[in-house]
C-alpha positions in Angstrom: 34.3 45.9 56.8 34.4 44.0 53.8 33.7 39.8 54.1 34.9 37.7 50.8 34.4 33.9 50.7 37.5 31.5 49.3 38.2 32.2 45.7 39.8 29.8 43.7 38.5 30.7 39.6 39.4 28.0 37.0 38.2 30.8 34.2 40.1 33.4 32.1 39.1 37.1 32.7 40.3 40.4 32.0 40.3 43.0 34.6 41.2 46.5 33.6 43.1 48.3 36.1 41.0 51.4 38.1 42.6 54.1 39.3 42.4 55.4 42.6 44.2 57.4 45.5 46.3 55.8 48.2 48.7 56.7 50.9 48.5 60.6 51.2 47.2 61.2 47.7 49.5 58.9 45.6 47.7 57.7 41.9 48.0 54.2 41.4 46.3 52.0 39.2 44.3 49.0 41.0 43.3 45.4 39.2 42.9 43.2 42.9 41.1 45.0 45.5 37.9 46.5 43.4 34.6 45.8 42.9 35.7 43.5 39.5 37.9 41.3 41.3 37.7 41.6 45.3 40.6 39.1 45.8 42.0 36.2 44.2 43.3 33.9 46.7 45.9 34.5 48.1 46.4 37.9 46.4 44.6 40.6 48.0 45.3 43.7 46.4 47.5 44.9 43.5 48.6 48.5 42.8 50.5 49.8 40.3 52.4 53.2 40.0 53.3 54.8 36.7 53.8 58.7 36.6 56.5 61.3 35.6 54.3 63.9 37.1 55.4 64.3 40.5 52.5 65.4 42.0 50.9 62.1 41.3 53.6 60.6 44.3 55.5 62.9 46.1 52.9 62.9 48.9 54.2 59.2 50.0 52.5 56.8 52.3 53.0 57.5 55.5 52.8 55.4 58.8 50.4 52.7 58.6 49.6 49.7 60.0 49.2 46.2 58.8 48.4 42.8 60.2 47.6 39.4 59.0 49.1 39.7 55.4 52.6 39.8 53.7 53.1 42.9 51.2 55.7 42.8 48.6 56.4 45.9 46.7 58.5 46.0 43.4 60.4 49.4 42.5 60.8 49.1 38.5 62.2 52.9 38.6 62.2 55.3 41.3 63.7 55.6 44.7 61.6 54.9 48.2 62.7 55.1 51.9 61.6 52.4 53.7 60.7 52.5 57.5 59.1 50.4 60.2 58.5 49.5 63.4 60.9 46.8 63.8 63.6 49.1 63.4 64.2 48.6 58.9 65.3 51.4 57.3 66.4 50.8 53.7 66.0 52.7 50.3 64.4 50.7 47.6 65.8 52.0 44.1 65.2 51.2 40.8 65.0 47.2 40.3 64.8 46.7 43.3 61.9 44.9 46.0 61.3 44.5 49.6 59.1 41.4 51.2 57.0 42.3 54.5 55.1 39.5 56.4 53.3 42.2 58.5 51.5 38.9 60.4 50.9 40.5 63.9 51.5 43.6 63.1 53.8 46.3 61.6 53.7 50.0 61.1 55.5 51.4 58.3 56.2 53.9 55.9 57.5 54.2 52.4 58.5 58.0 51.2 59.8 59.5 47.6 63.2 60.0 48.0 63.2 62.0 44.3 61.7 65.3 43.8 61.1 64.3 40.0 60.9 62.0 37.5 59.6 58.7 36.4 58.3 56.3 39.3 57.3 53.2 38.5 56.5 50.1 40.6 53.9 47.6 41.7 52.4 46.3 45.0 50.9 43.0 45.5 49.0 42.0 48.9 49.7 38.1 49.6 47.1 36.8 52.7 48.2 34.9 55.1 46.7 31.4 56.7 45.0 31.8 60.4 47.6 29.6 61.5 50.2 32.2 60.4 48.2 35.4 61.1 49.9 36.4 64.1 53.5 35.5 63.5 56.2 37.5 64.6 56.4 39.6 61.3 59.7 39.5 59.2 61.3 42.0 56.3 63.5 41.7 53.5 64.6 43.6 51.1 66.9 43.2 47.8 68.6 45.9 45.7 68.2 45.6 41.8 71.5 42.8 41.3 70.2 40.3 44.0 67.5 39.2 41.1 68.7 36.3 39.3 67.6 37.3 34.9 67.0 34.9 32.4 67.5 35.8 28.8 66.6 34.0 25.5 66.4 35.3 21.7 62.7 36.2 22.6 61.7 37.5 26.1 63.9 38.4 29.9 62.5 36.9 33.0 63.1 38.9 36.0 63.1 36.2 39.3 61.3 38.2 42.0 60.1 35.4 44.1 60.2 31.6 43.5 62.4 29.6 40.9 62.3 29.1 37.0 64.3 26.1 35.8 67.7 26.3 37.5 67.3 29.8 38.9 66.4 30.4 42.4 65.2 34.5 43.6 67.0 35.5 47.0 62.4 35.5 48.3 61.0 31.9 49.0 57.5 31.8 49.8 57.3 28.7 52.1 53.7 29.6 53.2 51.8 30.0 49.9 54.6 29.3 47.2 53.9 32.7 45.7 56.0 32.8 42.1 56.5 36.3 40.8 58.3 36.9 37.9 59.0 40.3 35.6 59.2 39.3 32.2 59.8 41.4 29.1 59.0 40.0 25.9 61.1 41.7 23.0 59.2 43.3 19.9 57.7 40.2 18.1 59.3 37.9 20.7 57.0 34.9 21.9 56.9 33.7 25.6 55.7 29.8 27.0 55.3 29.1 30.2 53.8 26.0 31.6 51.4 26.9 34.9 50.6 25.3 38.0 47.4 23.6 38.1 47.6 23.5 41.9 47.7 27.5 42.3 45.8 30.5 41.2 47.7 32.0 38.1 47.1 36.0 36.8 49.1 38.0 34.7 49.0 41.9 34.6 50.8 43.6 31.8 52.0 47.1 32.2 54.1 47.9 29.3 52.8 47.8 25.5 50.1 44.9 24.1 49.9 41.6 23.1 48.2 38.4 22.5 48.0 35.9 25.1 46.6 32.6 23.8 45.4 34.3 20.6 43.1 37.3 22.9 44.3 40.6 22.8 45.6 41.9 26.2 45.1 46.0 27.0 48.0 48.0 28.3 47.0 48.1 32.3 44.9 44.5 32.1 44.9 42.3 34.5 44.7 38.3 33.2 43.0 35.8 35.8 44.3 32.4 34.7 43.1 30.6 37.0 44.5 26.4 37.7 45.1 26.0 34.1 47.2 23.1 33.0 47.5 24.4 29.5 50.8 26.7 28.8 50.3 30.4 28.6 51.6 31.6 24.7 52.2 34.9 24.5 52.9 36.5 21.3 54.4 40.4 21.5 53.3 42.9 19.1 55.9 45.2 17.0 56.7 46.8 20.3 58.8 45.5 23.5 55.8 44.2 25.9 56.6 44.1 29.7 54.0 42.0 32.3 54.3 40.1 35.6 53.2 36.5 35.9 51.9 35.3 39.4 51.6 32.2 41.0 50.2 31.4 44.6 48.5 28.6 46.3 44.9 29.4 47.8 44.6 29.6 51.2 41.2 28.8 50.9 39.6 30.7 54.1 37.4 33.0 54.9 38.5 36.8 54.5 37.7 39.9 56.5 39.0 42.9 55.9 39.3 46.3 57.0 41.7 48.6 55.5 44.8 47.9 56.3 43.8 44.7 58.4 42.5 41.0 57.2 41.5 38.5 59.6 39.3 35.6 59.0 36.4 37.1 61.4 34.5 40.5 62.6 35.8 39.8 66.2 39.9 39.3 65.2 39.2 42.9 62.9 37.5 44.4 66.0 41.4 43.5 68.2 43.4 44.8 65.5 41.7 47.8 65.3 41.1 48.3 69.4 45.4 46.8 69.3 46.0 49.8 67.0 44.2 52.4 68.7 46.0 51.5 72.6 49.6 51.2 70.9 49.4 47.4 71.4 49.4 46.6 67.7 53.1 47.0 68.0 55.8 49.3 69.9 55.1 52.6 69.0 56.8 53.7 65.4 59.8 56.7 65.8 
């Protein structure tokens, strides 16, 4: 079981992503969730998925369970079948995202529904309160054209969660007022964006290199950002750079996790994992 104290980090670092092996032997590329950066409150863990080889994903993630956390999971290209124990089925294709508050519980599944081909796609872990641990848990999910896009000379934001300026995304965070956006800065295009000094800000860029505030940024880096008040300038290089830019506001508790389960103490892991084992975490998955 893994203990982490409240994070809330006023300093800039770079995190480069590790890879490792999820599901039933899928290769992602971790940046929250390792030993450099544990958690980074509220985010808990974020995986990212880039392969044309299909034996990097075909294997899936099978059932699992979850509680005391919301996942969201971003499909940039690719197809997944979603399924769950509160009777969702869906398939997430390209563009398109799906927004689980597993809270008391939830066992689900997300499968390959291609045999080939590029998949590419992130998943970010967002912790939930103790107050809202053991909600009923919800699901939504959005196809590609739900997503409101904003467009200038220089870059395309992608709305995932939250609002920019006039534009609202179909996902409001009312719990931790996550903001998630996808946004593509074009070949020598330059981006702004004022922060919020009341949340924890990151960045992790996926696509290409650039400078942010004058500091070169890696393919695959993860940017902590802390509650700056200063704007974030990023400058793209001679090639179309694509990153997300994440928002939340800290929860600021105690954090105990084991696998797929994060409670605030040893004794509320110890019921999710005795819950799990009698079929009481919730009705049995088909």
């Amino acid at each position: 079981m893994k203990t982490t104290d409240k994070t809330t980090e006023n300093k800039t670092r770079l995190i480069p992503a590790m890879e490792t092996s999820e599901g039933a032997g899928v290769r992602v590329h971790r940046s929250i969730g390792i030993p450099a950066l544990r958690n980074y409150d509220p985010f808990l863990m974020l995986d990212y998925i880039s392969s044309n080889n299909p034996d990097d994903y075909i294997a899936g993630f099978p059932p699992h369970p979850h509680r005391g956390f919301t996942t969201f999971t971003y499909m940039i290209d690719g197809d997944m079948e979603h399924k769950d124990s509160m009777g969702n089925t869906g398939n997430l294709g390209s563009g398109g995202a799906q927004w689980m508050k597993a809270a008391s519980g939830v066992i689900h599944s997300e499968m390959p529904k291609q045999e080939d081909g590029l998949m590419r796609g992130l998943q970010l872990w967002i912790n939930l309160p103790a107050a809202n641990k053991m909600d009923a848990p919800e699901y939504q999910e959005y196809q590609s054209n739900a997503f409101p896009v904003i467009e200038t000379d220089d870059y395309q934001i992608k709305l995932l969660i939250g609002s920019f300026n006039e534009a609202v995304a179909p996902i409001v965070d009312d719990i931790t007022n996550v903001s998630y956006f996808d946004v593509k800065v074009k070949a020598g295009g330059r981006f702004k964006h004022q922060l919020s000094s009341q949340h924890n800000n990151l960045l992790y860029l996926y696509q290409g290199t650039g400078e942010l505030n004058g500091q070169t940024i890696p393919e695959q880096t993860l940017v902590t950002l802390g509650m700056e008040q200063e704007p974030i300038d990023f400058q793209a290089s001679d090639q179309e750079v694509r990153f997300i830019l994440l928002s939340g506001k800290p929860v600021n508790e105690n954090i105990v996790q084991h696998g797929p389960f994060v409670m605030n103490t040893h004794e509320e892991i110890d019921q999710a994992i005795e819950d799990y084992q009698s079929n009481n975490l919730v009705r049995a998955f088909s």
